[in-house]
C-alpha positions, -999 to +999 in steps of 0.1 A: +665+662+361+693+646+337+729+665+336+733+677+303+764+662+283+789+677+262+792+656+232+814+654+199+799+634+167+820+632+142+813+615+103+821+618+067+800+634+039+813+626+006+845+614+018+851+646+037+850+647+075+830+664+095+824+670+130+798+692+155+790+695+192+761+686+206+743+677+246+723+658+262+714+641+290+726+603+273+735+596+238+736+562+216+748+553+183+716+551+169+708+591+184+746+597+169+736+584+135+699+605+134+716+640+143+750+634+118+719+632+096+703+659+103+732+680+104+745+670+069+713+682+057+682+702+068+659+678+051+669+650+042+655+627+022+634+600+042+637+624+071+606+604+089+622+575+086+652+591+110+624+579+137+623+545+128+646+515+136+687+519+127+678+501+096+658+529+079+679+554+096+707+542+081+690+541+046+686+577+053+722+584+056+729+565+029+709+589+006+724+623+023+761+602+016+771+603+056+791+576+068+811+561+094+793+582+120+811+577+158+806+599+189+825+609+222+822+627+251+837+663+245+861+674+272 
């Protein structure tokens, strides 16, 4: 069983920042991006395409307006 950890994501919607908790057991930039996502908006557009490659992941931050999207282990 993977140890579950404590992790911070942090991005901007519309220029303003934001910033939420989340665990797991391992976390990427690519997982970072899909929950900031999710998180700035219950559905967002292109929401399937959160399951696809970074690319059209990206695209649907891009339409949701969240950017610069970074993570860190919460301590």
């Amino acid at each position: 069983m993977t140890p579950l950890i404590p992790y911070a994501i942090h991005y901007f919607l519309y220029g303003v920042a934001q910033h939420f908790y989340t665990v797991s057991g391992k976390l990427d930039d690519l997982d970072a991006l899909r929950l900031a996502t999710r998180h700035a908006a219950q559905n967002p557009p292109g929401a399937s395409t959160l399951a696809g490659p970074r690319s059209l992941a990206q695209r649907a931050t891009d339409k949701v307006a969240v950017s610069k999207v970074r993570w860190n282990l919460a301590v």
